[in-house]
Each structure stands twice: as structure tokens, then as C-alpha cells.
C-alpha positions in Angstrom: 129.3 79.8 106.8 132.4 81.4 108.4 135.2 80.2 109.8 135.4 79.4 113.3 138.8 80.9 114.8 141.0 79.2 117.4 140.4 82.5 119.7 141.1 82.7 123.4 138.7 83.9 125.6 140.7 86.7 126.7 141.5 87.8 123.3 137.6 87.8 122.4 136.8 89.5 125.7 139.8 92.1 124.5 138.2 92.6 121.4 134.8 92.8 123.0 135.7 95.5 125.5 137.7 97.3 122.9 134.4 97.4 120.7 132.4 98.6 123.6 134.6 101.4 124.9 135.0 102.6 121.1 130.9 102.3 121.1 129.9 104.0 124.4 133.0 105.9 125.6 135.8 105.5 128.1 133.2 106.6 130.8 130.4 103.6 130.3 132.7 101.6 132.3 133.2 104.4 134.9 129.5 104.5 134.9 128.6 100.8 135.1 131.6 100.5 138.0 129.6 103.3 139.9 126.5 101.9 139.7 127.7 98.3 141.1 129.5 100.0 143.6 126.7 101.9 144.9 124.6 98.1 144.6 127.1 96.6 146.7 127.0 99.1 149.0 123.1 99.2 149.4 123.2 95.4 149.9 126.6 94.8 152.1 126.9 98.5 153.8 129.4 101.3 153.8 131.7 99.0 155.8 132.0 96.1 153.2 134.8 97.7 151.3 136.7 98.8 154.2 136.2 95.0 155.3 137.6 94.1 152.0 140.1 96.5 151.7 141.7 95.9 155.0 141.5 92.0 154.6 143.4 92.2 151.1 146.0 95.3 152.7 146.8 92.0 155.6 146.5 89.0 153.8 146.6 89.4 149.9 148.9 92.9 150.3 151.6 90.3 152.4 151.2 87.6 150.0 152.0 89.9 146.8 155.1 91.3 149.0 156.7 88.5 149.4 156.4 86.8 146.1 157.4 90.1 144.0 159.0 91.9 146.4 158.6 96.1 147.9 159.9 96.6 144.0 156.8 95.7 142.6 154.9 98.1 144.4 157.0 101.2 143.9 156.7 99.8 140.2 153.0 100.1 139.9 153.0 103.4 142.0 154.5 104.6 139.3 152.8 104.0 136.7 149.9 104.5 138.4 151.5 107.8 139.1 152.6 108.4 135.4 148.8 107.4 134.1 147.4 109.9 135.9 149.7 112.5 135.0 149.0 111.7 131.4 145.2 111.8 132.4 145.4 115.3 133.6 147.8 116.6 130.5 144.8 115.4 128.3 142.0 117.1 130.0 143.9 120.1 130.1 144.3 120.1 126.2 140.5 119.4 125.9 139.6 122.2 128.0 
């Protein structure tokens, strides 16, 4: 019988999601996220995620600013900003 590891959940749902994207492709989850948008949307209406998003922009947006500061969202701007640069560089080398 093997040996049961001390593993997280985290780590197993790491090694789980790692598994999948190798199995199915980086776009799976771009498909699976569509289609449970497009759920949501069908059962809440368009509005729900402008209701969301403006709730989280007043309440959660505030509440992130003044625990880490504006820093931390010029910080992720970034590299939001890099990731997609490096995104783009890649398709253009697959093309």
C-alpha cells in the first residue's frame, strides 16, 4: 500500500491543476471560466457583475487600499501589464 504524504491541500490542488492544464491545454480553463460566466449570467442577468464589480471597486477596492497601500496596485498593474506583453510576444512567435 503506498504511503500517505503529509500534503497540503493547496499543494495537491497545485499539482492537480498543473496535471490538468498539461492534460487539456492552457485554454480548458479559459473555456470552463466562459461557460460559468455565461451560467451566471443566464441565472443573475447582465447586471450581476457590474453589481459585483462596483460593490468590490467601493468596499473591497477601499479595504485593499488601505491595508497595502496605492503601491500595491501600481504593483500588480504591472505585472499585469508585463504578463500580457509576454502573452502577445508568444503568439507572435507561434504565428
Amino acid at each position: 500500500m503506498p504511503k500517505k504524504g503529509n500534503m497540503t491541500v493547496g499543494v495537491a490542488g497545485r499539482k492537480g491543476g498543473d496535471s490538468t492544464s498539461k492534460k487539456y491545454g492552457a485554454g480548458f480553463y479559459e473555456g470552463i471560466g466562459k461557460r460559468g460566466g455565461d451560467s451566471t449570467k443566464r441565472r443573475y442577468g447582465s447586471g450581476f457583475y457590474e453589481e459585483i464589480g462596483h460593490l468590490g471597486g467601493v468596499k473591497g477596492g477601499a479595504i485593499v487600499k488601505e491595508k497595502y497601500g496605492r503601491e500595491f496596485y501600481e504593483s500588480i498593474g504591472h505585472k499585469g501589464g508585463q504578463k500580457v506583453k509576454e502573452l502577445i510576444s508568444r503568439a507572435r512567435h507561434h504565428i
